[in-house]
C-alpha positions as a printed Julia matrix, in Angstrom:
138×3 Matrix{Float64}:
  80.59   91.83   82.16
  82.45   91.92   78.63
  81.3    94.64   76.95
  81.2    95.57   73.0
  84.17   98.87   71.82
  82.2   101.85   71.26
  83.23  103.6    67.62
  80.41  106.02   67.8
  83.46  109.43   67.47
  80.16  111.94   69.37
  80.63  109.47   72.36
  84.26  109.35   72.31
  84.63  112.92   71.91
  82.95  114.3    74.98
  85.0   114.52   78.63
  84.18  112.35   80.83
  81.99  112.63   84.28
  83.93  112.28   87.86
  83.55  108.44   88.83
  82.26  107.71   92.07
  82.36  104.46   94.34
  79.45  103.77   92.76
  80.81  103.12   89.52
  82.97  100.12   90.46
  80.73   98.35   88.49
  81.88  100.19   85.6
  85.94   99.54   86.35
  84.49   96.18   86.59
  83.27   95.5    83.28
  86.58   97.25   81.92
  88.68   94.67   83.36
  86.63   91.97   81.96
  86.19   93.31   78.83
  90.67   94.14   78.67
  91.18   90.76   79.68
  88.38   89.0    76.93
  90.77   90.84   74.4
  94.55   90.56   72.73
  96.1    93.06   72.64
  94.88   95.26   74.88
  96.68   97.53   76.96
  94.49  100.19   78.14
  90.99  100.81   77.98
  88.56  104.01   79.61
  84.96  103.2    80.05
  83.53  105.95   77.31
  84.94  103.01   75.08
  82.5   100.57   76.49
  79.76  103.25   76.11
  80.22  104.4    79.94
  81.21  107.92   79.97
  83.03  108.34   83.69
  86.58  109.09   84.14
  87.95  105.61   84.33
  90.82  104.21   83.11
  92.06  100.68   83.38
  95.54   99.57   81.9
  97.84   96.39   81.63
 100.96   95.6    83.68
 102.63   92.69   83.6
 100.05   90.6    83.2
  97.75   92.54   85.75
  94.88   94.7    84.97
  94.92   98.31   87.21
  92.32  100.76   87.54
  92.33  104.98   88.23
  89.5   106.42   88.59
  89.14  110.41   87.88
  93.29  110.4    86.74
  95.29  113.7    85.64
  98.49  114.28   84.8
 100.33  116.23   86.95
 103.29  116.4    85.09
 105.43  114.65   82.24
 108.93  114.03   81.5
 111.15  113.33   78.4
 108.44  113.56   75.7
 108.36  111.97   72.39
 105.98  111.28   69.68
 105.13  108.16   68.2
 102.59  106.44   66.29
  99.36  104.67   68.2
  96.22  102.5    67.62
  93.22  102.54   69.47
  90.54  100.15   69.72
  88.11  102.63   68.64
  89.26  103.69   65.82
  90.47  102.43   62.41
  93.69  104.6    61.89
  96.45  105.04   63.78
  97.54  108.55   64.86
 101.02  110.55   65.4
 100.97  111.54   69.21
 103.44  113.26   71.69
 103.69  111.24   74.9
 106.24  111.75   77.83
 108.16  108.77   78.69
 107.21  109.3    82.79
 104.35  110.77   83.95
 102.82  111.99   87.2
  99.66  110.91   87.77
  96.79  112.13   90.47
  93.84  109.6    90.87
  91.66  107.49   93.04
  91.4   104.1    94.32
  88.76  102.08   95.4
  89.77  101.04   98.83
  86.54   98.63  100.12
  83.53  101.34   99.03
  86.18  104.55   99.29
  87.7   106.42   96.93
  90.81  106.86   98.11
  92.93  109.65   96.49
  96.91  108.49   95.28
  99.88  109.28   93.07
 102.08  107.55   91.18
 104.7   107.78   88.75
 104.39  105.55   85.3
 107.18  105.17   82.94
 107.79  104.22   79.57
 105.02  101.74   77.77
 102.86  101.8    80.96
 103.1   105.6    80.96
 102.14  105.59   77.22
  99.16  103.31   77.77
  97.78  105.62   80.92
  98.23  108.78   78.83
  96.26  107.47   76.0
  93.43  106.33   78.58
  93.29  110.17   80.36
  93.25  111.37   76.2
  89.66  109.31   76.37
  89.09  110.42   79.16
  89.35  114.4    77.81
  87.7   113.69   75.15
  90.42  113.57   72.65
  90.54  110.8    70.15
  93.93  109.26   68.99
């Protein structure tokens, strides 16, 4: 189900509870709602008014989800400016250009645990989804 962005900053500003299997429904409705929009590169489900720890991002043309992600570790960082679809500014952020990444994946009705390396724009996008995810607004 397409769902509306959440601005409310109290909602987007607290961390985010462990997902669960049963919250595919949730990674569901994220990658409806990414692919209803242009433009969008990476969404977490506090921005469609779920608060879980769910991220879903864009890859060539393909829509991924983690569920409960942390970085692990980052390399080569930068900053750089970003928008978000929640808010109405962008913000000057320090990213790392790869990144480490712990999460699940729902394998049939498991969470399965994995890790995986992201690099450059991809690793950007899944770094600002965990920042939802924390609670941190950019």
């Amino acid at each position: 189900m397409i769902k509306e962005i959440v601005h409310d900053q109290i909602l987007l500003s607290q961390v985010a509870e462990p997902a669960t299997a049963e919250d595919a429904a949730v990674a569901q409705d994220l990658v409806d709602t990414m692919n209803s929009l242009e433009d969008c590169a990476c969404l977490a489900a506090n921005q469609i008014g779920v608060n879980k720890a769910i991220v879903a991002y864009e890859q060539k043309g393909h829509v991924f989800v983690l569920y409960n992600p942390k970085i692990m570790a980052g390399m080569k960082p930068f900053k750089t400016m970003e928008g978000c679809l929640s808010l109405e500014t962008t913000s000057n952020v320090k990213r790392f250009q790869t990144v480490r990444v712990a999460f699940q994946e729902l394998v049939g009705d498991q969470l399965v645990p994995r890790t995986r390396t992201f690099q450059d724009w991809t690793a950007q996008c899944v770094q600002h989804g965990i920042d939802h995810c924390q609670g941190k607004l950019v």
